[in-house]
BAPA-21795 format. One record per atom (N, C-alpha, C): atom name; x, y, z; residue number from 1. Coordinates in pm, whole numbers. Example, Ala and Ser with C-alpha at 12.3 -4.5 7.8 and 13.67 -1.06 7.14 Angstrom:
REM residues 2
   a       x       y       z    k
   N    1319    -569     780    1
  CA    1230    -450     780    1
   C    1320    -330     780    1
   N    1285    -225     708    2
  CA    1367    -106     714    2
   C    1290       3     787    2
This chain:
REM residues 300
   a       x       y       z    k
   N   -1503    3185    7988    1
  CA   -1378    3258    7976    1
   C   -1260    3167    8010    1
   N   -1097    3196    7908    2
  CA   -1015    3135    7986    2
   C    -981    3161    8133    2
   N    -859    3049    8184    3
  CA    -820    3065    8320    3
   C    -646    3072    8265    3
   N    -607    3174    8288    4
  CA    -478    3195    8269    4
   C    -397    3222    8379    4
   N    -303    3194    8435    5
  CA    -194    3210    8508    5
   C    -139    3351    8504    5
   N     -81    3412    8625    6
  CA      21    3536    8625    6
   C     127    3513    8575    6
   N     212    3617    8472    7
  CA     349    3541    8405    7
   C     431    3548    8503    7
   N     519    3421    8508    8
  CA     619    3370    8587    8
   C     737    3505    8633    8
   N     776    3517    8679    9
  CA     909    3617    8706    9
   C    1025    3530    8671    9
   N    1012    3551    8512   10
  CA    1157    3494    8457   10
   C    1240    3545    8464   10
   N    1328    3535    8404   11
  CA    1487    3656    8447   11
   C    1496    3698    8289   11
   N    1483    3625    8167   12
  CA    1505    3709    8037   12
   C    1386    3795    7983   12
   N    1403    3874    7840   13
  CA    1286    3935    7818   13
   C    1247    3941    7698   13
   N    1130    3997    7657   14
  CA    1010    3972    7541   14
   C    1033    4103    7487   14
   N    1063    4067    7360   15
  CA    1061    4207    7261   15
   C    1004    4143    7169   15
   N     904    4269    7058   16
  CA     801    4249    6991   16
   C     943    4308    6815   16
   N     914    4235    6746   17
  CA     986    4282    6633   17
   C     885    4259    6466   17
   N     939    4266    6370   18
  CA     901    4270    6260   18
   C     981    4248    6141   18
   N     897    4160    6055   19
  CA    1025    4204    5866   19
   C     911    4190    5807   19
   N     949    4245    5679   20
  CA     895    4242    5551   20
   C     913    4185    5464   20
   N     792    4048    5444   21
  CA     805    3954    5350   21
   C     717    3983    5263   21
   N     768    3973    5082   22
  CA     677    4054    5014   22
   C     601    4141    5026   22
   N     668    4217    5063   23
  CA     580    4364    5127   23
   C     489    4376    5227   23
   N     467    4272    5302   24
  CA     370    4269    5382   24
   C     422    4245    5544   24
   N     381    4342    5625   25
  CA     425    4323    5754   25
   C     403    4249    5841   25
   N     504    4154    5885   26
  CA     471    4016    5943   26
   C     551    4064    6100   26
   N     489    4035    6228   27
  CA     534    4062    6328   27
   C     503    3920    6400   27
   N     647    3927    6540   28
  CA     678    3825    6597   28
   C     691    3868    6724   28
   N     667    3770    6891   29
  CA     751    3834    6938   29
   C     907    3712    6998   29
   N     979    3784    7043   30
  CA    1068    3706    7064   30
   C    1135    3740    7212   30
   N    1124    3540    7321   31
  CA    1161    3582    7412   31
   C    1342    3530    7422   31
   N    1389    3625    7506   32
  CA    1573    3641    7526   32
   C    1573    3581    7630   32
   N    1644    3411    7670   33
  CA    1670    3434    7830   33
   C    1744    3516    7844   33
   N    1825    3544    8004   34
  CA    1887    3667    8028   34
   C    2027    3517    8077   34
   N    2095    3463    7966   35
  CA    2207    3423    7961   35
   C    2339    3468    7943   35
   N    2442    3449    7999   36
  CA    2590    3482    7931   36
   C    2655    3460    7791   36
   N    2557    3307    7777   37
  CA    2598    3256    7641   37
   C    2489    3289    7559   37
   N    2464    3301    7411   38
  CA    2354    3351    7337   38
   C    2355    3199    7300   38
   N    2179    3154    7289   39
  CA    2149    3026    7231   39
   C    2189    2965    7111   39
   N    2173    2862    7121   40
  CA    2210    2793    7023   40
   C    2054    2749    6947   40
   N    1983    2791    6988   41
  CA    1834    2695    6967   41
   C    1701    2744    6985   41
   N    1630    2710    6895   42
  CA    1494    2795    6881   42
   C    1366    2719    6865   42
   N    1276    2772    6965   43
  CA    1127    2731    6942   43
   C    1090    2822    6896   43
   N    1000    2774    6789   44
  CA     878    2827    6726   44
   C     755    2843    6776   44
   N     655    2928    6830   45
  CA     519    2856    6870   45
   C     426    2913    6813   45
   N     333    2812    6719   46
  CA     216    2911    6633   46
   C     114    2906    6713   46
   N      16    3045    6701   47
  CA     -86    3019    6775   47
   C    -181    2957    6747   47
   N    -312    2934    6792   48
  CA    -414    2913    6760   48
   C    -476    3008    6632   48
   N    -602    3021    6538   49
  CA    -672    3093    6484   49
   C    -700    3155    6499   49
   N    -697    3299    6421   50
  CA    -784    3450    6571   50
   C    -710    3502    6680   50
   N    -601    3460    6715   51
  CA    -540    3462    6836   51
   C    -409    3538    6747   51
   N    -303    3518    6884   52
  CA    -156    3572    6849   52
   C     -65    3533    6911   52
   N      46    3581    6922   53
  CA     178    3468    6971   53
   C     171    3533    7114   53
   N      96    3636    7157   54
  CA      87    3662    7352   54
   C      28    3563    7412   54
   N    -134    3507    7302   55
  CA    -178    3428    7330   55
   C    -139    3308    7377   55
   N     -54    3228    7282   56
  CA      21    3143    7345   56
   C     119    3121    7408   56
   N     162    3255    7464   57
  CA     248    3223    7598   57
   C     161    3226    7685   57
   N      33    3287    7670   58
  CA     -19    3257    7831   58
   C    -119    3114    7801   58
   N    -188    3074    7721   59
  CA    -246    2939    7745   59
   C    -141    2795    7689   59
   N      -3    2831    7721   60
  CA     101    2717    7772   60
   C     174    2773    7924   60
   N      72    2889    7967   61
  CA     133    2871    8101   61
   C     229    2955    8122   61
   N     297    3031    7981   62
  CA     434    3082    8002   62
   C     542    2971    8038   62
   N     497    2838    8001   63
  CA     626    2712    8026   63
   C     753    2760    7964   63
   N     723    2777    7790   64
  CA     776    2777    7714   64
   C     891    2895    7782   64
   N     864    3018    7830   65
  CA     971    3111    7895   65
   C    1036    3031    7932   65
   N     968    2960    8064   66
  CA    1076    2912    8197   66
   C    1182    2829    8110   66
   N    1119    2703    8021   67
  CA    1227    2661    7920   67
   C    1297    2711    7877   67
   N    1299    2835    7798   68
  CA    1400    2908    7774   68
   C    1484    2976    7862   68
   N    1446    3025    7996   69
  CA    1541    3033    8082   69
   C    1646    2893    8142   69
   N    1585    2843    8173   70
  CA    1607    2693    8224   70
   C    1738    2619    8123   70
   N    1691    2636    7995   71
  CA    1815    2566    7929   71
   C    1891    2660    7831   71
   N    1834    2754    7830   72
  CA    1889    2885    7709   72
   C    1875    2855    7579   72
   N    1736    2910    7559   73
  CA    1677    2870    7411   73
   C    1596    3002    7386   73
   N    1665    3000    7263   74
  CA    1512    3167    7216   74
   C    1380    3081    7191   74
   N    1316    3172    7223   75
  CA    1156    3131    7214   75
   C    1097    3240    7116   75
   N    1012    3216    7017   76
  CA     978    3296    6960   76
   C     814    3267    6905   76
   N     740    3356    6895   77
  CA     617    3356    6917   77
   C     573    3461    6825   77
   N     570    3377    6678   78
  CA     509    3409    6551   78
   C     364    3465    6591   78
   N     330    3624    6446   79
  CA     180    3637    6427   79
   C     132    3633    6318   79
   N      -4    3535    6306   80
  CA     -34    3494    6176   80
   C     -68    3649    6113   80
   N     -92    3592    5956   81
  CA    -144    3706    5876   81
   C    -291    3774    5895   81
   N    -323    3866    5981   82
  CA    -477    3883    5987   82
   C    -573    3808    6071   82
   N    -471    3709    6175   83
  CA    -492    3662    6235   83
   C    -514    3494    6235   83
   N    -515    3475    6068   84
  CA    -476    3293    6027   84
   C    -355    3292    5946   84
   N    -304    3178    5956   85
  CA    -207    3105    5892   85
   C    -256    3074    5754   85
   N    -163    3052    5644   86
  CA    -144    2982    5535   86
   C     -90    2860    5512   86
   N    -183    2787    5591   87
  CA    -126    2619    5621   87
   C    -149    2533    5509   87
   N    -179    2610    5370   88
  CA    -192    2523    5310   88
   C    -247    2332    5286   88
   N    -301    2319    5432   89
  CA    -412    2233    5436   89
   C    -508    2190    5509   89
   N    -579    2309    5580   90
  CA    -693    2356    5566   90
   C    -769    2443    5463   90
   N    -919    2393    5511   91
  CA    -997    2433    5404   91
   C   -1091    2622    5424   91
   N   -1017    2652    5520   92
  CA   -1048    2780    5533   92
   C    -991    2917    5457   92
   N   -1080    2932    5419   93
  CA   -1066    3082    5341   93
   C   -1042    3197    5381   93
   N    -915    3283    5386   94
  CA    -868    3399    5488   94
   C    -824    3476    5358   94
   N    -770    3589    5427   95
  CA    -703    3645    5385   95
   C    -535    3618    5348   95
   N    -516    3575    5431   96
  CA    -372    3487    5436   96
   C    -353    3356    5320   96
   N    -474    3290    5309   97
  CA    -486    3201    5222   97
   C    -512    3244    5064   97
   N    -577    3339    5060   98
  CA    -630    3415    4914   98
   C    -506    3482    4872   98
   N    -414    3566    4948   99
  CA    -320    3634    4903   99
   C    -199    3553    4894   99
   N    -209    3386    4937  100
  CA     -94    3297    4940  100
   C      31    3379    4982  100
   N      28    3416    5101  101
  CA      95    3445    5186  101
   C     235    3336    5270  101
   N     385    3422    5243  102
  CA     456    3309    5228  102
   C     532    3269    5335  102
   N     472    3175    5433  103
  CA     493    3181    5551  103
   C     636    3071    5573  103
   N     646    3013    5444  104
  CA     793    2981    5477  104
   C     889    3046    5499  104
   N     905    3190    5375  105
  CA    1011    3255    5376  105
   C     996    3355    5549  105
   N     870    3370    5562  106
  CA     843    3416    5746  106
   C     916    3360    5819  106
   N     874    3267    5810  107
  CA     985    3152    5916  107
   C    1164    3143    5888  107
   N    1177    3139    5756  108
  CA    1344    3205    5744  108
   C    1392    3286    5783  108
   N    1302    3429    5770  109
  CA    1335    3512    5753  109
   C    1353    3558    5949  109
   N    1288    3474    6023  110
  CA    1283    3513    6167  110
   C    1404    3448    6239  110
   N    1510    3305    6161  111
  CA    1578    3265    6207  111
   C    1670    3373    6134  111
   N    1703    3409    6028  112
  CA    1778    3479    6000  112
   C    1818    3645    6084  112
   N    1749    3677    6102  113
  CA    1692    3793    6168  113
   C    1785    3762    6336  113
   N    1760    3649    6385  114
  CA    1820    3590    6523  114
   C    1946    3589    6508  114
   N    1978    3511    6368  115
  CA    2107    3539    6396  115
   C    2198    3595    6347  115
   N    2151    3670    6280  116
  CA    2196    3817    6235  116
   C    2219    3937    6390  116
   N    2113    3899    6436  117
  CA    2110    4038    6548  117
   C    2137    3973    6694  117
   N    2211    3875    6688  118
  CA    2251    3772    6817  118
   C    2395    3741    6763  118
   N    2400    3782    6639  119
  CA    2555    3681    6598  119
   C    2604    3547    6648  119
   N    2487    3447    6647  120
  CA    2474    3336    6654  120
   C    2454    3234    6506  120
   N    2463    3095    6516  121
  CA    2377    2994    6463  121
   C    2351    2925    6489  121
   N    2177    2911    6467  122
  CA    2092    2815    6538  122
   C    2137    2688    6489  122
   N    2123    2606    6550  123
  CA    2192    2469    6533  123
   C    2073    2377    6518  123
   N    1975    2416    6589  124
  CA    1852    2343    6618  124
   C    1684    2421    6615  124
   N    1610    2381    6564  125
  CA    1499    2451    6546  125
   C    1353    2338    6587  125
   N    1303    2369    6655  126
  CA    1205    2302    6704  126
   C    1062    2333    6686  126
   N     949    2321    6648  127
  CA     811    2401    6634  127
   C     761    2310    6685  127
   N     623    2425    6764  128
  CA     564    2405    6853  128
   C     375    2468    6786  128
   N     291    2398    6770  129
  CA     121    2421    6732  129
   C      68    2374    6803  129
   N     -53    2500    6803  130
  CA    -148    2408    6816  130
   C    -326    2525    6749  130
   N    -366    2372    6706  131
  CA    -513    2374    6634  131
   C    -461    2456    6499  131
   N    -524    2583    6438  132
  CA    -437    2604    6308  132
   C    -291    2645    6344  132
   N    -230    2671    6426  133
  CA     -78    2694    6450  133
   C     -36    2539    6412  133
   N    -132    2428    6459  134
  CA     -65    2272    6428  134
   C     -37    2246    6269  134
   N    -188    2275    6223  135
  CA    -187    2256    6057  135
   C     -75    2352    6044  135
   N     -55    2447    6064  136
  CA     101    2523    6011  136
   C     205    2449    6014  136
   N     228    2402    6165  137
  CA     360    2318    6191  137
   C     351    2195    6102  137
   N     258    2123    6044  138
  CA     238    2024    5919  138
   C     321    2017    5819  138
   N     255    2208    5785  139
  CA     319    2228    5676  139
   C     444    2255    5632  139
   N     496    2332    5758  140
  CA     652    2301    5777  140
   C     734    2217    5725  140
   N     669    2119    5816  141
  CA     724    2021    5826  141
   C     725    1898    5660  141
   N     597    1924    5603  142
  CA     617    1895    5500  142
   C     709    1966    5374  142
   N     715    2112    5376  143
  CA     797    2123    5292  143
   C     943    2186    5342  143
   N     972    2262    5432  144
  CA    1129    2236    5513  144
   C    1153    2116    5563  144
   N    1131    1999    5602  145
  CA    1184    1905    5672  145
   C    1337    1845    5696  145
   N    1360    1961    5683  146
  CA    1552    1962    5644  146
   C    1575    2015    5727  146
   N    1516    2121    5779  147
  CA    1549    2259    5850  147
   C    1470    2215    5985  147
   N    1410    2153    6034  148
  CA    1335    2100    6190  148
   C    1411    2001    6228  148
   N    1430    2024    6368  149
  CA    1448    1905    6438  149
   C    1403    1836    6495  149
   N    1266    1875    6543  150
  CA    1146    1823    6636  150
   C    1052    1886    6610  150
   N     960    1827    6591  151
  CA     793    1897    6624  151
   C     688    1879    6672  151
   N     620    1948    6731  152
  CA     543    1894    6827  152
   C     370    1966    6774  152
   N     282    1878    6759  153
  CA     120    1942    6722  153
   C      23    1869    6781  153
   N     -80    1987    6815  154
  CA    -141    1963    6935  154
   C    -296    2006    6867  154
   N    -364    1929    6905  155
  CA    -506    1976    6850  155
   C    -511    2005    6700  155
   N    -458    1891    6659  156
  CA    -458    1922    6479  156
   C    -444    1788    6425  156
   N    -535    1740    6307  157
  CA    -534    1643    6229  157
   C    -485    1685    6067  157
   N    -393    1625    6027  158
  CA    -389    1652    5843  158
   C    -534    1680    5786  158
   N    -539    1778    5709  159
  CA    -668    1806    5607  159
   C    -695    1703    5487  159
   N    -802    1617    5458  160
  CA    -795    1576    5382  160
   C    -822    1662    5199  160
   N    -850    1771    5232  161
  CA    -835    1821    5118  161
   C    -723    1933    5113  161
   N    -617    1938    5027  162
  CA    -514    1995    5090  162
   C    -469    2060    4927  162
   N    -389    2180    4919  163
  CA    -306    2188    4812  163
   C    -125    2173    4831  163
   N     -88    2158    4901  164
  CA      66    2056    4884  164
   C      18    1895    4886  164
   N     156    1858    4813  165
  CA     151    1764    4744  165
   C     197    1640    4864  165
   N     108    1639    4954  166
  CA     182    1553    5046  166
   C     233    1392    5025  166
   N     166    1313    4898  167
  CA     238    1231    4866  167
   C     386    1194    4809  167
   N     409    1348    4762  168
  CA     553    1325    4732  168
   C     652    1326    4820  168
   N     620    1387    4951  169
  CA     700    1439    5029  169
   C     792    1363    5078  169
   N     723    1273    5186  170
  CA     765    1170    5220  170
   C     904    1169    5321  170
   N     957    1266    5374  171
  CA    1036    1291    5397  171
   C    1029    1306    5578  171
   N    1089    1256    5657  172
  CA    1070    1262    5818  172
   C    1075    1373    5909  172
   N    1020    1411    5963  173
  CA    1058    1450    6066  173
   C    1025    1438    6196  173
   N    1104    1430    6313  174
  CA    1039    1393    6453  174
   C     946    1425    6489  174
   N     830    1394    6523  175
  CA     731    1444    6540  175
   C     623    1422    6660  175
   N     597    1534    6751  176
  CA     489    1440    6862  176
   C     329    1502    6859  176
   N     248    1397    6862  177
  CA     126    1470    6848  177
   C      34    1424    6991  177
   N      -2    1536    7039  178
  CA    -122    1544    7126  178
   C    -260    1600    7116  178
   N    -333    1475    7140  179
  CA    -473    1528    7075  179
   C    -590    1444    7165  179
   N    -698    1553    7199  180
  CA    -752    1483    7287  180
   C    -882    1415    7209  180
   N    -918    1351    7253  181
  CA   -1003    1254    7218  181
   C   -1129    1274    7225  181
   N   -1184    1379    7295  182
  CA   -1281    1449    7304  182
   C   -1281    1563    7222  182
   N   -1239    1641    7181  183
  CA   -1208    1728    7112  183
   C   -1330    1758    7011  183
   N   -1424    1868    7041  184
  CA   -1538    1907    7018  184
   C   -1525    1976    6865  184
   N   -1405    1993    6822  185
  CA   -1349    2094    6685  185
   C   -1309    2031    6590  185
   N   -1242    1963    6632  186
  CA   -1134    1921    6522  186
   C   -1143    1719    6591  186
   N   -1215    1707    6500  187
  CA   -1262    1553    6584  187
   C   -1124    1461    6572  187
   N   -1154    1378    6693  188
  CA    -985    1276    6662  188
   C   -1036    1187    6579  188
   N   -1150    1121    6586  189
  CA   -1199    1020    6480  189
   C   -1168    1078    6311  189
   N   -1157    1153    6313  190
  CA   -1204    1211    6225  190
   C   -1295    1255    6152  190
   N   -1319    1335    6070  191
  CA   -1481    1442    5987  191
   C   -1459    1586    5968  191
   N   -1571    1674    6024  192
  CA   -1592    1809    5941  192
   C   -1571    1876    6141  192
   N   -1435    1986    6067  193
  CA   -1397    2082    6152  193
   C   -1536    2145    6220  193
   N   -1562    2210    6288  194
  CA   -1693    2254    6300  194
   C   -1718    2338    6458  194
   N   -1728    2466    6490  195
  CA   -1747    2542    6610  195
   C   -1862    2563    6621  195
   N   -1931    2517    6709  196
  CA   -2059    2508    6780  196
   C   -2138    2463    6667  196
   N   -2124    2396    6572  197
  CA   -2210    2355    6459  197
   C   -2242    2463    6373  197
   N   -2201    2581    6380  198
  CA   -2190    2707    6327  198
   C   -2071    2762    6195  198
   N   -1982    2733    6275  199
  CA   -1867    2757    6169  199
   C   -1782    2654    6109  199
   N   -1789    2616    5999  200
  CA   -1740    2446    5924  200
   C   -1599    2482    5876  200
   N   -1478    2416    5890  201
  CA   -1400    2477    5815  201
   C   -1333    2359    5755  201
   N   -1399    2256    5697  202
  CA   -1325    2128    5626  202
   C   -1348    2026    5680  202
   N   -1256    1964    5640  203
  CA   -1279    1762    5719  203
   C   -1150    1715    5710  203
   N   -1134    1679    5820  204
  CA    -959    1611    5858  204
   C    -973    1434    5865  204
   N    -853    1373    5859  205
  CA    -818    1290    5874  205
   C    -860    1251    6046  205
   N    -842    1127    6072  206
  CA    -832    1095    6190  206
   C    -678    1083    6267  206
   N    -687    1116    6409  207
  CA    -537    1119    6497  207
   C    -475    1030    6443  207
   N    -517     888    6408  208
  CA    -486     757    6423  208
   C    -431     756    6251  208
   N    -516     787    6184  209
  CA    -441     792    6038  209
   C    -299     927    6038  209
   N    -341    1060    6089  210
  CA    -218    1100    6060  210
   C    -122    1107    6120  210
   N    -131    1003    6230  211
  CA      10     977    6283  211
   C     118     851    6237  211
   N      -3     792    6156  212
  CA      36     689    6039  212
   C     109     725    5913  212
   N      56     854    5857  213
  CA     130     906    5772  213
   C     263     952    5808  213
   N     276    1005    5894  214
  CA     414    1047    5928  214
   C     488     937    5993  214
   N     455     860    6022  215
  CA     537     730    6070  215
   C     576     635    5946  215
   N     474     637    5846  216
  CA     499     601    5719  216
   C     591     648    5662  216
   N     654     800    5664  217
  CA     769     885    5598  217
   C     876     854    5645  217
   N     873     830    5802  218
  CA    1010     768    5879  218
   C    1042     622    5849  218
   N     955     570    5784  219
  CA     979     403    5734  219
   C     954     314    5836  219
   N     782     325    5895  220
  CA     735     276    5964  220
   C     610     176    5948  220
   N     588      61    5971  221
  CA     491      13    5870  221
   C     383     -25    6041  221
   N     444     -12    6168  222
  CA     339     -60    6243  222
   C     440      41    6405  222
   N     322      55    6487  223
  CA     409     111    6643  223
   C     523      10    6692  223
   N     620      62    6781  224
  CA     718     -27    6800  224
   C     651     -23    6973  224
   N     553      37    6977  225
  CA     582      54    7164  225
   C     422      89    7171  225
   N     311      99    7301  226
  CA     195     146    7305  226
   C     257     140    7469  226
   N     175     222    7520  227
  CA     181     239    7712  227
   C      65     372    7652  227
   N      25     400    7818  228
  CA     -75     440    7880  228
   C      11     545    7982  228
   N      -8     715    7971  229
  CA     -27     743    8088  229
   C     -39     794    8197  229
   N     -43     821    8317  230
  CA    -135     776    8424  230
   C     -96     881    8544  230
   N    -219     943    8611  231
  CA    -226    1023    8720  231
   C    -154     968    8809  231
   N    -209    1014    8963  232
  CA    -106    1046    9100  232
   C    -235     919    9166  232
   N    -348     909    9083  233
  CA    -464     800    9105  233
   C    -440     665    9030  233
   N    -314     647    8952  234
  CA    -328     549    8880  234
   C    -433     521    8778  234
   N    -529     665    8742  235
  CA    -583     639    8633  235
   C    -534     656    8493  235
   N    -590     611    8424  236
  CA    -472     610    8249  236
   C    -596     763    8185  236
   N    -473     888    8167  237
  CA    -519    1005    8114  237
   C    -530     987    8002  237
   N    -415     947    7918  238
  CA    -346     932    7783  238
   C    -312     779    7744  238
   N    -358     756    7598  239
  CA    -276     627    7544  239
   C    -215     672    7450  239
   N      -7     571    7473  240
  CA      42     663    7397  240
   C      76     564    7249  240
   N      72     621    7127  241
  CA     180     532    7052  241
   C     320     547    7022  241
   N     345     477    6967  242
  CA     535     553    7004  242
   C     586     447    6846  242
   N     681     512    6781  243
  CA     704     450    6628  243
   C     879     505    6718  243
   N     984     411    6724  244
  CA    1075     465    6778  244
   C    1198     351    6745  244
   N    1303     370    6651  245
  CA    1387     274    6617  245
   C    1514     308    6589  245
   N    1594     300    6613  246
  CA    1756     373    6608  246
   C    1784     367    6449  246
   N    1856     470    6402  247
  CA    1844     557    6281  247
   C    1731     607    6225  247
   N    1632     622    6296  248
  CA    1493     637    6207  248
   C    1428     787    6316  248
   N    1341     893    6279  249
  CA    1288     961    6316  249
   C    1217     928    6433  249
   N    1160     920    6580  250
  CA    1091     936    6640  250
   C     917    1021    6606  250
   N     865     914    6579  251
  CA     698     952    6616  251
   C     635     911    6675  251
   N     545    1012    6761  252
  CA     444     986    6847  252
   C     328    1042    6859  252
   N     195     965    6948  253
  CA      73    1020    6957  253
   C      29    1051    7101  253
   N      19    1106    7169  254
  CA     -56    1129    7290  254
   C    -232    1127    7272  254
   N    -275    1047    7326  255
  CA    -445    1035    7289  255
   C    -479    1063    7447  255
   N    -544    1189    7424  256
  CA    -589    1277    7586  256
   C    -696    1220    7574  256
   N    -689    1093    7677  257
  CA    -885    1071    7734  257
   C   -1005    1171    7740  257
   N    -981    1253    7814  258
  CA   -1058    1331    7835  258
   C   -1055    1459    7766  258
   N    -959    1457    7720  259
  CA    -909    1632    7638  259
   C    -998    1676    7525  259
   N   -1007    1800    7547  260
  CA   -1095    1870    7410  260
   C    -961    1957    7267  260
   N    -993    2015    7261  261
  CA    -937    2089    7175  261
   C    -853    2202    7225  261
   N    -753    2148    7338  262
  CA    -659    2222    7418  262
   C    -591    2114    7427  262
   N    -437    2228    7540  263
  CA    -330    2202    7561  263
   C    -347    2224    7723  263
   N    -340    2072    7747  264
  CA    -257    2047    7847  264
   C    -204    2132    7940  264
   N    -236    2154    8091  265
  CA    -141    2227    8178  265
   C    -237    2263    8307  265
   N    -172    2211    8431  266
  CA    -177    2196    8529  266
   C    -295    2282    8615  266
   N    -260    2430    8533  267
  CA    -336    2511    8604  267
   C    -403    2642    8527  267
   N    -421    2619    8373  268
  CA    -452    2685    8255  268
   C    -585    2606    8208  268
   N    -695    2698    8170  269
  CA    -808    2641    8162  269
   C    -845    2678    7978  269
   N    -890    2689    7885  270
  CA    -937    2668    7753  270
   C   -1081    2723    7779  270
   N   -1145    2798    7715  271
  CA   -1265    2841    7655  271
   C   -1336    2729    7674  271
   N   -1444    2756    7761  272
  CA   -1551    2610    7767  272
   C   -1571    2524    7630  272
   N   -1600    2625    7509  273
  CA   -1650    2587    7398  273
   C   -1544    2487    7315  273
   N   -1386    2511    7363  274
  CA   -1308    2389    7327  274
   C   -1331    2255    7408  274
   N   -1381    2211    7508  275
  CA   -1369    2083    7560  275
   C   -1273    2108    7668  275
   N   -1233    2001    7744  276
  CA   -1162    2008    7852  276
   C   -1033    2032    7865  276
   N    -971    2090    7941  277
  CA    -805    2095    7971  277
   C    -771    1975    8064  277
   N    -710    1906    8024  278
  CA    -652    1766    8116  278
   C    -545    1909    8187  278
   N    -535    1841    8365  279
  CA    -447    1939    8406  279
   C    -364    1810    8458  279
   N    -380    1716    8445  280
  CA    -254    1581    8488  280
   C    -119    1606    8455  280
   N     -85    1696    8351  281
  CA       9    1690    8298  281
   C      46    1812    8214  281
   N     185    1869    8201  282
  CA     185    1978    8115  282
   C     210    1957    7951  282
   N     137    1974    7885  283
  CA     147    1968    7752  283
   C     261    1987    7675  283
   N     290    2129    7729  284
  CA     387    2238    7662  284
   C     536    2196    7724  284
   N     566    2101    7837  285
  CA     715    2034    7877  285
   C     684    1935    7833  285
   N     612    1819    7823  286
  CA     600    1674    7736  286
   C     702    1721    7610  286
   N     654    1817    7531  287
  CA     677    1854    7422  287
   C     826    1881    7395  287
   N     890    1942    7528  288
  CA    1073    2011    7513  288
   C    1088    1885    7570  288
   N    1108    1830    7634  289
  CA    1080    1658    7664  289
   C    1163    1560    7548  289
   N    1055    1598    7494  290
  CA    1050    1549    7350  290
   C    1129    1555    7236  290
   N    1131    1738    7233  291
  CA    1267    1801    7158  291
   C    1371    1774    7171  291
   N    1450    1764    7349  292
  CA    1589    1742    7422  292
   C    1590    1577    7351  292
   N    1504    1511    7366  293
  CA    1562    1377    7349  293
   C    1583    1337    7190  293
   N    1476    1406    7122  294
  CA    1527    1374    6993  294
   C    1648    1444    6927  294
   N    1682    1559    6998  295
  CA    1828    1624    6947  295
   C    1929    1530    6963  295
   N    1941    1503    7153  296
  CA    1984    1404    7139  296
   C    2077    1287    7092  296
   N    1948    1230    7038  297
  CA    1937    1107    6907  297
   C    1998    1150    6776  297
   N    1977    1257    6756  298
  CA    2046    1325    6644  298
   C    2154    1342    6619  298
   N    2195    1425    6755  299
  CA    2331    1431    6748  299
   C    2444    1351    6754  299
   N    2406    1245    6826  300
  CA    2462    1085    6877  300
   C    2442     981    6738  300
């Protein structure tokens, strides 16, 4: 069983909402800090497979709240169709996938919705995956890449059999990937997806190739940086790569030594059957970390 945390006593709050994209009812929930000023800025967070967007507020800990209290950011916490995504590159067969279900205009349609009923505009949009929530954030990212400012995927390799056209794309976006190296599902070497040797759902690329591809889109032909890192023991958890050059997108890899097919966090544990939770470090702040600095860069 997981090990989940009590939710934090934040000060803003969680309302559950809905729209209708092609007729079909797509629900979200969305957290409000309890600010004076209404945000300027939005995380996305897809869940896992099977799961839902409660899910991943509690196996990131509920970070993602405190972040949004902390700097005043909506947080919002998409639910797949039937319980999977239409990531368009994985090789799993859903319902979501058969009915080509259109999870871009979802994703418009939830910023629109914000700031329509906030009388705001988001300035900044950030997504947050992991495992098929990651392959989602991929896909995003491959065909909005106009519309992200950061992204962050976690327990997810590119599909090598895919239907978008990812050679044309080519197009950047910031990107950080954490992936553990152990990872019993979704192998970092790369091969065939696979739960307990039971359920197969394709064959991915390796960490190491698709963090190449996307460093390739930012006009990257090799890492500018490698470090390691390292507990309160001086042992090395993570090796990192880092593709990082002024005018150019920020990409990166986090390679969790020990990590399975989870996220990161201190005191949040993962289903035995995923592999280990590194608790050295929180996954889910590396990640806004990540976001703050590449805005940033952006904006500057």
């Amino acid at each position: 069983m997981p090990t989940f945390i009590q939710p934090l006593k934040n000060q803003g709050f969680l309302k559950s909402d809905s729209l209708k994209i092609d007729a079909k009812k797509r629900d979200f929930y969305l957290y409000h800090p309890n600010n004076s000023s209404v945000p300027d800025k939005l995380i996305l967070a897809f869940h896992p497979a099977t799961e839902n967007g409660n899910y991943m507020r509690m196996i990131s800990g509920y970070t993602l709240d405190s972040i949004a209290d902390a700097e005043n950011i909506f947080i919002c916490y998409p639910n797949a169709y039937y319980g999977y995504w239409n990531d368009k590159l994985s090789e799993v067969i859903t319902k979501a996938s058969t009915e080509n279900v259109d999870e871009v205009s979802f994703v418009r349609g939830i910023i629109h919705s914000i700031e329509t009923n906030y009388n705001t505009k988001l300035k900044n949009i950030y997504l947050l995956g992991l495992s098929q929530g990651g392959a989602m954030v991929y896909r995003l990212c491959l065909e909005i890449p106009d519309e992200i400012t950061a992204a962050t995927v976690v327990a997810a390799n590119l599909s090598v059999k895919k239907t978008l056209d990812m050679d044309s794309v080519k197009k950047p976006v910031s990107m950080l990937i954490i992936n553990g190296v152990k990872d019993p599902i979704c192998p970092y070497s790369g091969g065939e997806i696979n739960i307990l040797h039971l359920i197969k759902r394709g064959y991915v690329y390796s960490a190491k190739t698709t963090v190449s591809y996307w460093a390739n889109c930012a006009g990257y032909n090799s890492p500018t940086s490698t470090d390691s890192l390292v507990n309160e023991e001086n042992e090395k958890i993570a090796s990192v790569i880092n593709y990082e050059e002024k005018g150019k997108k920020n990409i990166c890899l986090y390679s969790v030594m020990e990590g399975g097919h989870t996220l990161p966090h201190p005191a949040v544990n993962s289903p035995k059957v995923f592999g280990k939770t590194v608790h050295d470090f929180n996954g889910t702040l590396l990640s806004w970390q990540f976001f703050k600095k590449n805005t940033l860069l952006t904006e500057n």
